[in-house]
C-alpha positions in Angstrom: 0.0 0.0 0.0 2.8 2.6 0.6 5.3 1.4 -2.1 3.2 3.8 -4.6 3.4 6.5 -2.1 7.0 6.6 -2.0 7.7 6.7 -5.6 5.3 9.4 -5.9 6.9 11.3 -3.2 10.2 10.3 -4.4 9.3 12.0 -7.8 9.1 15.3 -6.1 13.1 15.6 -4.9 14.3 13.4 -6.7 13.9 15.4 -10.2 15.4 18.2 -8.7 19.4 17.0 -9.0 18.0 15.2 -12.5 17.2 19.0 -14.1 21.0 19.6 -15.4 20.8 16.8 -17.0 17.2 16.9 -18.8 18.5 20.2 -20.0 21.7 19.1 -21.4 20.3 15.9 -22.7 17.0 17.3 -24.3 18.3 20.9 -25.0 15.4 21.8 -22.3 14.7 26.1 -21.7 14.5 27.3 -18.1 10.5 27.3 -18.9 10.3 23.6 -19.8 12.4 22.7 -17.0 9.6 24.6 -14.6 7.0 22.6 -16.1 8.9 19.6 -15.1 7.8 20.6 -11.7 5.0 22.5 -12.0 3.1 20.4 -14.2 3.6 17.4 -11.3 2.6 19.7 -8.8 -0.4 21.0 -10.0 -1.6 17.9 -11.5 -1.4 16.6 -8.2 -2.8 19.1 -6.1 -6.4 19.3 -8.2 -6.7 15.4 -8.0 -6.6 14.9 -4.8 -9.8 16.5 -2.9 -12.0 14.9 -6.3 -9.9 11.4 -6.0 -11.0 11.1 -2.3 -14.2 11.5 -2.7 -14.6 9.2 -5.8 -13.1 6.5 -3.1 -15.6 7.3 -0.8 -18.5 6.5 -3.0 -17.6 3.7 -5.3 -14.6 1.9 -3.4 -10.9 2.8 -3.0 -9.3 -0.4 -4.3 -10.1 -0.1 -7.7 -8.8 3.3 -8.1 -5.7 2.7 -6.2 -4.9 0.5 -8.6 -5.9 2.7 -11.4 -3.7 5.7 -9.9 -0.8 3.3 -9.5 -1.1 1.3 -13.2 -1.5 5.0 -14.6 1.6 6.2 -12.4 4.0 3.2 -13.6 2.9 4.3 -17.7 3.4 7.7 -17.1 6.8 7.2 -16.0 7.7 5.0 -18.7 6.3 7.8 -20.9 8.8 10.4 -18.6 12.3 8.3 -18.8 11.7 7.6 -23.0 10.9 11.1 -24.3 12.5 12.4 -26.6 11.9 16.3 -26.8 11.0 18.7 -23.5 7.1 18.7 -24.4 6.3 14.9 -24.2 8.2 15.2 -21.0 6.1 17.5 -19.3 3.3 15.7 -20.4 4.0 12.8 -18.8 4.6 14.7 -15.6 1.3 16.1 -15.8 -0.3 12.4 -15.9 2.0 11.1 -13.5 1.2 13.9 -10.9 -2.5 13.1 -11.9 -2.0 9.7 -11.1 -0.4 10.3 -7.8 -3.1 12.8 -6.8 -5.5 9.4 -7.4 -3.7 7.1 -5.5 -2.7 9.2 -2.2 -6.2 10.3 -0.9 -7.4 6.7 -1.3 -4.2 5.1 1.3 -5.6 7.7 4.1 -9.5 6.3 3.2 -7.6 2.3 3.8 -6.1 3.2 6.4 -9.4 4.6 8.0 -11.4 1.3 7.4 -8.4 -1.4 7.8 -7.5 -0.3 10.6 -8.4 1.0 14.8 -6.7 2.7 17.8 -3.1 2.2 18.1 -3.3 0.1 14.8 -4.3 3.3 13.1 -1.1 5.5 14.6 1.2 2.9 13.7 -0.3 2.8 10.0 0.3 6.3 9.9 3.7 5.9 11.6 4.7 4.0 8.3 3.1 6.6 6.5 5.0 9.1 8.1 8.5 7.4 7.7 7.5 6.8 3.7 6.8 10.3 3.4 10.2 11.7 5.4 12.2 9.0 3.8 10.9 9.2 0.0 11.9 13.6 0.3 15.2 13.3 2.0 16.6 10.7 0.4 15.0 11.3 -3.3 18.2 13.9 -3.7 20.8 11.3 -2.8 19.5 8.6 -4.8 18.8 11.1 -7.6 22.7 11.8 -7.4 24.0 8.2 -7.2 21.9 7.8 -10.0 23.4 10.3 -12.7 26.6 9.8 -11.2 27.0 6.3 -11.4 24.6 5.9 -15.2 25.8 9.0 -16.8 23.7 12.3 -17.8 21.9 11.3 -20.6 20.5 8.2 -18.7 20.4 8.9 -15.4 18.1 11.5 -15.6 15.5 8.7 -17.5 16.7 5.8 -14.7 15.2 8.3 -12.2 12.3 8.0 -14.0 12.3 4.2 -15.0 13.0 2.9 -11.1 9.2 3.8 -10.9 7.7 1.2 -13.4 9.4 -1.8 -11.3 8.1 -0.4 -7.7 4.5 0.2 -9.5 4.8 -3.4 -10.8 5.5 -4.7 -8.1 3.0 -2.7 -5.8 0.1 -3.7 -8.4 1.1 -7.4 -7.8 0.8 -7.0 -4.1 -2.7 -5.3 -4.1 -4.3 -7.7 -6.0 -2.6 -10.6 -3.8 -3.1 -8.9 -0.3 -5.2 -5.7 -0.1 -9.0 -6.9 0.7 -11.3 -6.9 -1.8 -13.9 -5.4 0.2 -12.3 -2.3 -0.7 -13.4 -2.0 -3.7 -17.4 -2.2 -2.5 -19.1 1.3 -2.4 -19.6 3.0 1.1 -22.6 2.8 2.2 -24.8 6.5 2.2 -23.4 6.6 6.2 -26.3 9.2 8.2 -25.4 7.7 10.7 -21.8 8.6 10.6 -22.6 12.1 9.0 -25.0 13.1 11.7 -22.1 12.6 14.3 -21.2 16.0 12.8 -22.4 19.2 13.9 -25.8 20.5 12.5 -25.7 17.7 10.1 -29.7 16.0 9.0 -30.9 13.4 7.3 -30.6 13.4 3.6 -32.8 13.8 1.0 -33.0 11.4 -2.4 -29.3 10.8 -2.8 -28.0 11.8 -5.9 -27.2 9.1 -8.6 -24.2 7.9 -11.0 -21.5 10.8 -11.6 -23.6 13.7 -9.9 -23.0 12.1 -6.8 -19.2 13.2 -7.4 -20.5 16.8 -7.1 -19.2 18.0 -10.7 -19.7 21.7 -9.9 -17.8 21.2 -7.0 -14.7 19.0 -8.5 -15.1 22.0 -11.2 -14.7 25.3 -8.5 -12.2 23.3 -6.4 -10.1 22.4 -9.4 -10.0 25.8 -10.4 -9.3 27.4 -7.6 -6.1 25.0 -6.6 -4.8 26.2 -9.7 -5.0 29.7 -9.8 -4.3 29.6 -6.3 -1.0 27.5 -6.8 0.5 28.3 -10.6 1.4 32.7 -9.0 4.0 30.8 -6.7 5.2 28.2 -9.0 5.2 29.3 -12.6 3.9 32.8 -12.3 5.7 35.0 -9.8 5.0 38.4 -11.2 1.6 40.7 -10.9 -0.1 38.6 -13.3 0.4 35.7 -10.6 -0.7 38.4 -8.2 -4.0 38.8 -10.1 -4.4 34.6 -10.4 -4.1 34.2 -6.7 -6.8 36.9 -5.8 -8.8 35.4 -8.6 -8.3 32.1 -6.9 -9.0 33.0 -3.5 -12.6 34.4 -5.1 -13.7 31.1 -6.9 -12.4 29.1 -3.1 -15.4 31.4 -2.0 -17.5 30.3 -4.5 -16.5 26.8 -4.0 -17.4 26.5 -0.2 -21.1 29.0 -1.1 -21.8 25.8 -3.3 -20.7 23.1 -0.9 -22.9 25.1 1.7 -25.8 25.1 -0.3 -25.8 21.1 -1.3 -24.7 19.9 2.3 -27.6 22.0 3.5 -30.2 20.1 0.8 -28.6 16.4 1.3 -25.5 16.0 3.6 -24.1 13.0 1.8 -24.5 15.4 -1.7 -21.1 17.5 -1.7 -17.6 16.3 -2.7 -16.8 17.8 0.9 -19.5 18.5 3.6 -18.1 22.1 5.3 -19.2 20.6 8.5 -15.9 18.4 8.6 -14.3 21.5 9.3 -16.6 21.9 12.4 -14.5 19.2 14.3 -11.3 20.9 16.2 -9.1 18.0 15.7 -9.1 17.7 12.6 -9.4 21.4 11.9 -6.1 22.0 13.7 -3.9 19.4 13.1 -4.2 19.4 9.8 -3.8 23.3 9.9 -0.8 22.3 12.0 0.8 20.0 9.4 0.0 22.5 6.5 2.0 25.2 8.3 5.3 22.7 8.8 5.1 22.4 5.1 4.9 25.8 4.6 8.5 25.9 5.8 10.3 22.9 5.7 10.0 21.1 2.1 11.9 24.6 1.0 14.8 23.5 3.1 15.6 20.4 0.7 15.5 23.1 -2.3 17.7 25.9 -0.6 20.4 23.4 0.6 20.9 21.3 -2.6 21.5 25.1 -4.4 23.9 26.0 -1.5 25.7 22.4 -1.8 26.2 22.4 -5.4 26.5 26.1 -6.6 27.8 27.5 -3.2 29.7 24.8 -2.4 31.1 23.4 -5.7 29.7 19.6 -4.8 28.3 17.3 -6.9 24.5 16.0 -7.1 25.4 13.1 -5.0 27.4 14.9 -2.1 24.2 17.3 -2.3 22.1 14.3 -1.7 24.1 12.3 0.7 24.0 15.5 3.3 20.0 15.1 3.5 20.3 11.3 4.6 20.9 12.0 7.9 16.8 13.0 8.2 16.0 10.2 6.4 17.8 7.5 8.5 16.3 9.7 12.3 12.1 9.3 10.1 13.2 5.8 9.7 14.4 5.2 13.5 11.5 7.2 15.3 8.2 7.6 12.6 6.6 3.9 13.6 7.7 4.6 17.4 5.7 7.9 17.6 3.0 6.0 15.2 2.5 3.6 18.2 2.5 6.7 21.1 -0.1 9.1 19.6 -3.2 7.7 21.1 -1.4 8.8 24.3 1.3 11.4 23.8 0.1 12.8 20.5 -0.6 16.2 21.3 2.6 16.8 23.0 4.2 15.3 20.2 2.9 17.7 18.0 4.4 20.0 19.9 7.6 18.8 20.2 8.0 18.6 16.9 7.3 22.0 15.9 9.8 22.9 18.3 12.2 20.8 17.2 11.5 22.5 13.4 12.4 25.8 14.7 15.7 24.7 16.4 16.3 22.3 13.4 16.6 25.7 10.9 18.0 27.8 13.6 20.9 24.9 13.7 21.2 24.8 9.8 21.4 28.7 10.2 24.5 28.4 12.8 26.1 25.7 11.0 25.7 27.3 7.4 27.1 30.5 9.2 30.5 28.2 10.4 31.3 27.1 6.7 33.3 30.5 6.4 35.2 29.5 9.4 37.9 26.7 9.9 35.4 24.8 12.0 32.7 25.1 8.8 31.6 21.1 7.8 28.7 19.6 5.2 28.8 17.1 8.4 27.5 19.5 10.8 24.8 20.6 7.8 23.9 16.9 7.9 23.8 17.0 11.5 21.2 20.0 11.6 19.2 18.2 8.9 19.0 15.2 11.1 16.8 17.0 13.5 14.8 18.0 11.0 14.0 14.5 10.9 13.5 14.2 14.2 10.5 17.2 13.5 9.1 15.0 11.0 9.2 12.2 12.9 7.2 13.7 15.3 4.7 16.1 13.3 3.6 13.9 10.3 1.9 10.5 12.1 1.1 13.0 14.8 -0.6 15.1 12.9 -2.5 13.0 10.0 -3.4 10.4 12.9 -4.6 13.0 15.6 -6.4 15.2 12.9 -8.6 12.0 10.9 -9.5 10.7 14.8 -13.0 12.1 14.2 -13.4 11.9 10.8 -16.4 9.7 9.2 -14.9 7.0 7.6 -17.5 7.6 4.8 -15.4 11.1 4.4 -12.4 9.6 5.0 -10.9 10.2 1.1 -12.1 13.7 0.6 -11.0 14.8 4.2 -7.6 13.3 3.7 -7.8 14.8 -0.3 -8.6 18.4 1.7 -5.9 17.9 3.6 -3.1 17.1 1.2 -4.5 19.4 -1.0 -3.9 22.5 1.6 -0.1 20.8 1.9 0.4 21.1 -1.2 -0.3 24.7 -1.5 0.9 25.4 1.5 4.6 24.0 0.1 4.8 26.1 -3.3 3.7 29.4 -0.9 6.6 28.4 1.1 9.0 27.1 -1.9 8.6 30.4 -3.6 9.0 32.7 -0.5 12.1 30.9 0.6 13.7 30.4 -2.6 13.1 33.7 -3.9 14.7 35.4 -1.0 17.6 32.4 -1.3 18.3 34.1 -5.1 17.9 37.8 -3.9 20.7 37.9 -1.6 22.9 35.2 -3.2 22.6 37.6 -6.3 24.1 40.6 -4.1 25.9 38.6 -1.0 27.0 35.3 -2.3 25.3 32.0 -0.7 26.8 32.1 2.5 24.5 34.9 3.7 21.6 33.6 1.4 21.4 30.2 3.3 22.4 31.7 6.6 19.0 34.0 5.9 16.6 31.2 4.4 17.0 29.2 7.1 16.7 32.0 9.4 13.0 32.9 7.1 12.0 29.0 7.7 12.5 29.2 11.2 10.1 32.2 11.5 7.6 30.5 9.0 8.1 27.3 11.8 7.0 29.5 14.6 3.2 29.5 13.1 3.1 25.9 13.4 4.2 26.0 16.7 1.8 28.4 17.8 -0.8 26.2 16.3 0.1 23.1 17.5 -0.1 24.6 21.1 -3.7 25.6 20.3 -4.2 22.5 19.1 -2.7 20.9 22.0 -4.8 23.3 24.2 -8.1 22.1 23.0 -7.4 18.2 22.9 -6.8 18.7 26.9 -10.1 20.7 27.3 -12.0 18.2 25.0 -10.5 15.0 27.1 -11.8 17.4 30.6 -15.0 17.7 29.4 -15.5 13.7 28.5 -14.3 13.4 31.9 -16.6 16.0 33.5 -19.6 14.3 31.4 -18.1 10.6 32.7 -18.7 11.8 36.0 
């Protein structure tokens, strides 16, 4: 179930030490290397929230499997084009594919699995997402290294098709085929929401996807994210605004339906009346706000800064890879009890992880300046990861419906996701200001500095978070008694 989840996380970093080489090999421009990631990253971004909620009503095995054929063609399409356009195409399908597939591993997990079964699923979930984006730059490296230009850009693609293979072969051996029955309408589960009735004549066949809705949604996610990753000029200004207005639309419309039939919209609003999953996902959108920008700011400093090669770039991110694979499943299998604190821990530990990076990118100028002691501030940002992702996706779909289980986690993701180009194109465009006038040195020494303050917002919300969980376990306890 995760192996597709890692090689579509992996395709995020990985591609980024692979764009040298795509534009040597296939004489790419500076736009058709954007599109490389932009086309991924949009793609995926407007699947998700319409994916999740196609799980929800007509079974999640079948379009796993769908997501994850579709994601093993796609990259076979990536690593054998020819020319910069089929490329991008192929990106586009294959962040379409991974946009499929991810919403419909939170809906699994929902229904597989209970209590401290259900952290330690999204333990491994964690440690697959930490893993996939710190070590996607070193393997990236070995790769090209190791193969040569022209193919190691293509293997980075290819390795895909095998790990799809591979995963398809396990779902149809192990992954219960019960999955791929329909959820039932669930009032039941519905009306545990706030101001949530009974519904009225469900809708039938493809208007129970909500096509308006998939429609504003889609729309909005991509005016909302193309200013900050293809756009970043007062046309992209404009986009955002104009984004922002058709989100409003969006949730009038989703108002409207879940007011007529509650089971009707692609997402009820009313899921956003329940605190813990309000605020932990808040929470987790707010880490990536900061943090995925630290893999891009460092493998620029490593490799133009620094003079180092892909794989010396990569190899100084493994150090958060190997503390998500040590501590993910352990803090999986502690959040029914410690989770909130955690949460809090980890933010904490984000803002002394860039804070460290900051000191240790401010010693490289000095004889006591190391890539080791860079490694060694990336390893606790491993340790915030560790601590933040099961935390956070376990402690914030506690309440969920598992009839909304898809679209809640597609919501979720999908607020990630924009949340990481805001914070990719903040952080990286200050990284090029200054490097421009001051060199790297003071351009990493300030990004990290810039993440660290865009950390303190998730701690501040994970202490609110934390604030309410205790209140809410009081008041069971005052209505116990």
């Amino acid at each position: 179930m995760f192996l597709p989840l890692f090689a579509a996380l992996l395709s995020i970093s990985i591609v980024n030490v692979a764009l040298p080489a795509i534009e040597e090999s296939l004489s790419a421009t500076s736009a058709d290397l954007q599109w490389v990631l932009s086309g991924y990253a949009l793609a995926f971004g407007m699947a998700l929230v319409p994916a999740g909620r196609a799980g929800d009503l007509w079974g999640r095995r079948g379009l796993f499997m769908f997501g994850v054929a579709l994601f093993g063609v796609a990259s076979l399409g990536a690593a054998l084009a020819m020319n910069p356009l089929v490329l991008n195409i192929a990106r586009v399908f294959m962040g379409f594919a991974a946009g499929v597939l991810t919403p419909q591993i939170i809906g699994m997990i929902q229904r597989l699995f209970a209590g401290p079964a259900r952290g330690r699923a999204y333990g491994m979930m964690g440690t697959i997402i930490g893993v996939a984006v710190a070590a996607g730059p070193a393997l990236g490296g070995l790769i090209i290294d190791t193969t040569g230009s022209d193919l190691g850009w293509r293997m980075t693609f290819l390795i895909n098709v095998p790990v799809t293979t591979v995963a398809l072969i396990a779902i149809v051996r192990w992954l219960p085929k019960n999955l791929d029955d329909a959820e039932p309408a669930g009032q039941a589960d519905l009306e545990r929401l706030p101001e949530v009735t009974a519904s009225a004549a469900p809708a039938r066949g493809l208007a129970r996807l909500d096509p308006l809705g998939v429609v504003l949604l889609s729309i909005a996610v991509l005016l909302l994210m193309l200013p900050f990753i293809a756009f970043r000029s007062p046309l992209g200004g404009l986009l955002a605004v104009a984004g922002l207005g058709v989100l409003v639309l969006w949730a009038l419309w989703e108002r409207r339906l879940g007011r007529r039939d509650a089971a009707a919209p692609m997402v009820n609003l009313e899921l956003f009346t329940l605190p813990s999953y309000t605020l932990n996902s808040l929470v987790l959108g707010l880490y990536f706000a900061g943090m995925p920008a630290t893999w891009a700011v460092v493998a620029v400093y490593v490799q133009q800064g620094r003079g180092e090669g892909a794989l010396i770039a990569g190899l100084v991110t493994l150090p958060s890879a190997v503390m998500v694979m040590l501590l993910s499943s352990r803090v999986g299998r502690a959040v029914e009890c410690k989770g909130p604190r955690m949460l809090v821990s980890g933010t904490i530990a984000g803002v002394v992880a860039m804070l460290s990076l900051a000191g240790a990118a401010a010693l490289m100028v000095t004889d006591y300046g190391s890539l080791w002691l860079i490694g060694a501030a990336l390893a606790v940002v491993g340790l915030s990861q560790a601590l933040i992702i099961p935390s956070a996706q376990t402690l914030s779909m506690r309440e969920v419906p598992e009839v909304m289980a898809g679209a809640a986690g597609g919501v979720a993701q999908t607020a990630q996701r924009v949340f990481t180009a805001i914070g990719i194109a903040v952080v990286t465009g200050i990284y090029f200001s200054i490097s421009a006038e001051a060199g790297h040195q003071a351009a990493i020494v300030t990004s990290s500095l810039v993440i660290a303050g865009l950390m303190l917002t998730s701690v501040a919300a994970a202490l609110f978070a934390a604030r309410r969980a205790r209140q809410a376990v009081q008041s069971q306890v005052s209505s116990g008694e």
